[in-house]
C-alpha positions in Angstrom: 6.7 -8.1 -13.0 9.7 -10.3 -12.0 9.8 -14.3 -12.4 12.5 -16.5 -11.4 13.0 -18.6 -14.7 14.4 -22.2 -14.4 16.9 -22.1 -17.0 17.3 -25.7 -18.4 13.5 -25.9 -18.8 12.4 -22.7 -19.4 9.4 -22.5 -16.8 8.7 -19.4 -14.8 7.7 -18.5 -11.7 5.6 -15.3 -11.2 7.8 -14.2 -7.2 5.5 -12.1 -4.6 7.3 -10.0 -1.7 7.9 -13.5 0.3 8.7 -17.1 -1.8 9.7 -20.4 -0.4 11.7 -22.8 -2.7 11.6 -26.5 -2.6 10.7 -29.9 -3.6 7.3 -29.6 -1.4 4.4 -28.6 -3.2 3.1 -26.2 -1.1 5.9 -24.1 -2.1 5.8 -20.8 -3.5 8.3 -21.9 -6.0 8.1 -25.8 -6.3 11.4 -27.2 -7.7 11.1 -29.6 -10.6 10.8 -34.2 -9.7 14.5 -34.1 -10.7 15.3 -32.1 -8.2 16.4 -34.4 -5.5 19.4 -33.1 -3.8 17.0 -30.0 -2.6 15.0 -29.9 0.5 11.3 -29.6 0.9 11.4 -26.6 2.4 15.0 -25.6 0.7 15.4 -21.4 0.8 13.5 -18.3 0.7 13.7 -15.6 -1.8 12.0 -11.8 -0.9 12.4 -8.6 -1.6 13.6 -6.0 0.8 13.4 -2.1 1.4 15.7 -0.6 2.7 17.1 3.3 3.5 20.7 2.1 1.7 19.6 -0.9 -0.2 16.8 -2.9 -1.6 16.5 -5.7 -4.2 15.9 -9.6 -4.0 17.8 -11.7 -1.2 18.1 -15.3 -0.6 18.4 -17.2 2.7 19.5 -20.9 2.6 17.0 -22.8 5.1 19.5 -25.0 6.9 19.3 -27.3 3.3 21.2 -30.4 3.3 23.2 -30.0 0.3 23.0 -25.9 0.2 21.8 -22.8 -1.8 24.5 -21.1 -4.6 24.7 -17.9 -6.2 26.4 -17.9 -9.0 28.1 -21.1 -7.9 29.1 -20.2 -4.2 27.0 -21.7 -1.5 25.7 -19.4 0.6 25.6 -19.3 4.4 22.8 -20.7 6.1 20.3 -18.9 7.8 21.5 -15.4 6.3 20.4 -13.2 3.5 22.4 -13.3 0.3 21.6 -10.3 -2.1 21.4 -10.8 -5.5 22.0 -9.3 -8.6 20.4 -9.2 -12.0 22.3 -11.1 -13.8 22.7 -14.3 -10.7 22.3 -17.2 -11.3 20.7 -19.4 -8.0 21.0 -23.1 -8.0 19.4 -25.1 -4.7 20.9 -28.1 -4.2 22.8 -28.9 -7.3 24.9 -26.7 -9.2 24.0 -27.7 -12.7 20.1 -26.7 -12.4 20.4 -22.9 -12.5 17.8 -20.5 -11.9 17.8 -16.8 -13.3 15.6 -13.9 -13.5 14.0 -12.5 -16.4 13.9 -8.9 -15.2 14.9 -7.6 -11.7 12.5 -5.4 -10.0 10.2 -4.9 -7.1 7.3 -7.4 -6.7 3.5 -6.0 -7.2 1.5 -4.8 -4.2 -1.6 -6.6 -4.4 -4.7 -8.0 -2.4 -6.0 -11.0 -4.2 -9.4 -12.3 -3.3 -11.3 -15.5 -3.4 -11.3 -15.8 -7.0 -8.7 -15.8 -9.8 -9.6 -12.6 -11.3 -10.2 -11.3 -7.5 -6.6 -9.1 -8.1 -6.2 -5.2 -6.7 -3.2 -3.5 -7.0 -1.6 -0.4 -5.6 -2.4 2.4 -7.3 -0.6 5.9 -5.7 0.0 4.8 -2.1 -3.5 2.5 -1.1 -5.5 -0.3 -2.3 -9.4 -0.5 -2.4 -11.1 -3.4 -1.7 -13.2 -4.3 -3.3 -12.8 -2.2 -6.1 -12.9 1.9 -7.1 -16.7 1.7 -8.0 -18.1 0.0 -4.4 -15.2 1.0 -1.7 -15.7 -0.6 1.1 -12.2 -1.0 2.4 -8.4 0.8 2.4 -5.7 -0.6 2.6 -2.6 1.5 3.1 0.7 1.9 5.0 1.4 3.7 8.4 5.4 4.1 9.5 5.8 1.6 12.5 2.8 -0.6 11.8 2.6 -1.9 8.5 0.4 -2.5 6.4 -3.4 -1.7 7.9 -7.0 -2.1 6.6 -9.9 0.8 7.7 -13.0 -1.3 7.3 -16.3 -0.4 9.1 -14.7 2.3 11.0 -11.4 -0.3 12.6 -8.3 -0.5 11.4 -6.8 -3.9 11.3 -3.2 -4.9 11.0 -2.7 -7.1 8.0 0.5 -9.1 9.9 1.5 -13.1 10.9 2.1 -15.5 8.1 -0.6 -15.1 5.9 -1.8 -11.6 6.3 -5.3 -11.2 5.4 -8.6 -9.4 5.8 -12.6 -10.8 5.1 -14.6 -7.5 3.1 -18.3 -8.4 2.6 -17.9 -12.5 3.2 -14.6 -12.4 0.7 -11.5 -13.2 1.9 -8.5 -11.0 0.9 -4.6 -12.6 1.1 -2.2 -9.7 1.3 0.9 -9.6 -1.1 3.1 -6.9 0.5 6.2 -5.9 1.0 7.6 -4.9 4.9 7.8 -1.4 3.3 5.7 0.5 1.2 6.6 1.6 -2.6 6.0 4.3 -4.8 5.7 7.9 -4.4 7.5 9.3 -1.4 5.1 11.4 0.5 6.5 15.5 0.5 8.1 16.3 3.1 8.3 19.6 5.0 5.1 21.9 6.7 2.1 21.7 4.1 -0.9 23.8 4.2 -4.0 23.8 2.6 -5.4 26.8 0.9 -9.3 26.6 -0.7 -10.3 29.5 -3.0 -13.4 29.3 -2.9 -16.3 30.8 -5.4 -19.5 32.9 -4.6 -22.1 30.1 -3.5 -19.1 27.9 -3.3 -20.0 26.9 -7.1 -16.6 26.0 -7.5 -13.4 25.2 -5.2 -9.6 24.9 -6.1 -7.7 23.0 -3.7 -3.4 24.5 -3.6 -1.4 22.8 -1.2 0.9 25.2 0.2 4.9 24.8 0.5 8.2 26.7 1.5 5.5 29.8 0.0 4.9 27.5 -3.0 1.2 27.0 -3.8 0.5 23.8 -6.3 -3.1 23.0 -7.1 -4.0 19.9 -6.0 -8.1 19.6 -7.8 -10.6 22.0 -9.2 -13.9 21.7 -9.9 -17.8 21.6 -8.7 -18.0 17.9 -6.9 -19.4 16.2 -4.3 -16.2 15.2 -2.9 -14.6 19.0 -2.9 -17.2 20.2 -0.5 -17.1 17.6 1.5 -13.3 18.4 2.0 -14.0 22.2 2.1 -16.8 21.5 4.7 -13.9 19.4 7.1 -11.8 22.7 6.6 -14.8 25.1 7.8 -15.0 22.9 10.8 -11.5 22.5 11.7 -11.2 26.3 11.5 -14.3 26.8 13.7 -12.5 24.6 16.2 -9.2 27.1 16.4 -9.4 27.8 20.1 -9.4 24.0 21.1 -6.5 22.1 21.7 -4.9 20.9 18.2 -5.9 17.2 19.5 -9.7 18.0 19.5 -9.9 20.4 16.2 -12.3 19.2 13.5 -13.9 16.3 14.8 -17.3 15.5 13.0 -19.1 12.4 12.8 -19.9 10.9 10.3 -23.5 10.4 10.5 -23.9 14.0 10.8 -21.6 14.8 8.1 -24.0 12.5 5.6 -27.2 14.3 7.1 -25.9 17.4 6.2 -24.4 16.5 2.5 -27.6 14.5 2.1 -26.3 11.4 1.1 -25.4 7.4 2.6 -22.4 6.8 4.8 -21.0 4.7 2.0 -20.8 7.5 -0.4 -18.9 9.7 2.2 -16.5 7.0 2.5 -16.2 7.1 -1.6 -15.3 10.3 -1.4 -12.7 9.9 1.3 -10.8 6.8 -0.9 -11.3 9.2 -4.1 -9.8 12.7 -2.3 -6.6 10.1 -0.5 -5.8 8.2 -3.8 -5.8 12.5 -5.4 -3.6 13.7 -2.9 -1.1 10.1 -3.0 -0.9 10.1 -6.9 0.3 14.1 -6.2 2.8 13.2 -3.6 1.1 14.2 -0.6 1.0 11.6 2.8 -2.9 10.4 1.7 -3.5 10.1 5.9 -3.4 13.6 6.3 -5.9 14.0 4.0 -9.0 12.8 6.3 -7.9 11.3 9.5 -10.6 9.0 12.1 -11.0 7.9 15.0 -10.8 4.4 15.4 -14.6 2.8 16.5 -16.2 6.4 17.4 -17.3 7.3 13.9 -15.9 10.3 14.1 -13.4 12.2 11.4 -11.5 15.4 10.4 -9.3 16.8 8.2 -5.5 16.1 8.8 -3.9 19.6 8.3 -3.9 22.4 11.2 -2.3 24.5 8.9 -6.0 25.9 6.6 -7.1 29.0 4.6 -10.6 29.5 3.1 -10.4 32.5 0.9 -13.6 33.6 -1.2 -12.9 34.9 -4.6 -15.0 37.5 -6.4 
């Protein structure tokens, strides 16, 4: 976790994705009283992604008497990468500011409370935590950052990005791009081998004619996965756009169990597939406000083993 360290004093600063520096108090980072040659609102300081470079940059807000790196004011208005080993100074020279470790900044929802803290594990975030999901929170390439709650998904965007789950308000911490492990790329199928009485079911994605198992075992969640696959295989003949569909009401009939536990499962098979590497939206996809999901892959085998 990365702090920007004011070096004569020795007080640290925990930095999110976004920080504003300066003398006012509803700064992220709130310079020191002695501080008087900085501005209220003095610079910014955030971490970017990027396909050639990422890392921390600084943008001088227009200050009066200027943002340095490593004693060279900085131009205002633009972003100023930064290295490990920079020292920043806003406003006067002599009060430098350093960090104690360079890295990127944690992906968290934080909620009402102080211990009200969930962080990215694999690819998403559950809100409000793994034992009573009730909301995702994940990443979708030209969006952003979106939540599925009660079958909508809701862009977490503007100034202060946030999302209510159950009467608690969540503030997003996120970067503009997501972190982590890069989902594989290339055609992937799914393969299911699947056991007399379907007593037990291994899961092997399916690559370049590479098969990796992805889970084994006897749960609740496998068959509800291997019962999407059936489905989406029944559904051949249609066009790929209307494959699979099943909603989810009759999809809890059938298992014999609450809506909320289907939607455990889902959170429990995505968070599986992201910790292996796989894109965790292909794993179950909806339809926003019809109740209705399915499976992401086209590409499906069910084989019964002796």
């Amino acid at each position: 976790m990365t702090h920007l360290v004011h070096a004569p004093s020795g007080r640290r600063h925990r930095l999110g994705p976004l920080n504003s520096i300066g003398r006012a108090t509803s700064c992220d980072v709130t310079l020191p009283p002695g501080a008087e040659r900085a501005s209220r609102l003095h610079a910014l300081l955030h971490w970017c992604e990027g396909p050639e470079a990422h890392g921390w940059r600084v943008r001088d807000l227009h200050s009066r008497n200027g943002t340095f790196v490593d004693g060279r004011r900085v131009p205002a208005g633009r972003d100023v990468l930064v290295s490990a080993h920079s020292v920043l100074a806003f406003g006067d020279r002599g009060e430098g500011w350093v960090f104690d470790e360079v890295g990127p900044p944690p992906i968290v929802m934080v909620g009402a409370y102080p211990d009200h803290e969930v962080r990215l594990v694999g690819r998403a975030l559950i809100l409000p935590h793994d034992q009573a999901p009730r909301a995702l929170v994940r990443h979708v390439p030209h969006r952003g950052w979106v939540v599925e709650l009660d079958d909508e998904e809701i862009e977490l965007s503007g100034p202060d990005p946030s999302v209510t789950v159950d009467g608690v308000r969540w503030r997003a911490s996120l970067p503009r791009e997501p972190q982590g492990t890069v989902p594989v790329a290339g055609r992937v199928g799914l393969v299911f081998r699947v056991a007399p009485g379907d007593e037990f079911v291994t899961v092997c994605a399916e690559r370049a004619g590479v098969e990796e198992a992805v889970m084994r075992g006897a749960g609740s969640a496998l068959y509800f996965l291997l019962t999407l696959a059936r489905r989406r295989l029944a559904d051949a003949a249609l066009p790929e756009a209307q494959q699979g569909w099943v909603h989810v009401d009759d999809l809890a009939e059938q298992s014999r169990c609450s809506v909320s536990a289907l939607n455990q499962w889902v959170f429990r098979l995505r968070r599986r597939f992201a910790a292996r590497g796989f894109d965790e939206r292909r794993v179950v996809e909806r339809r926003s406000r019809t109740g209705l999901l399915r499976i992401g892959w086209a590409d499906l085998r069910v084989e019964e083993t002796g």
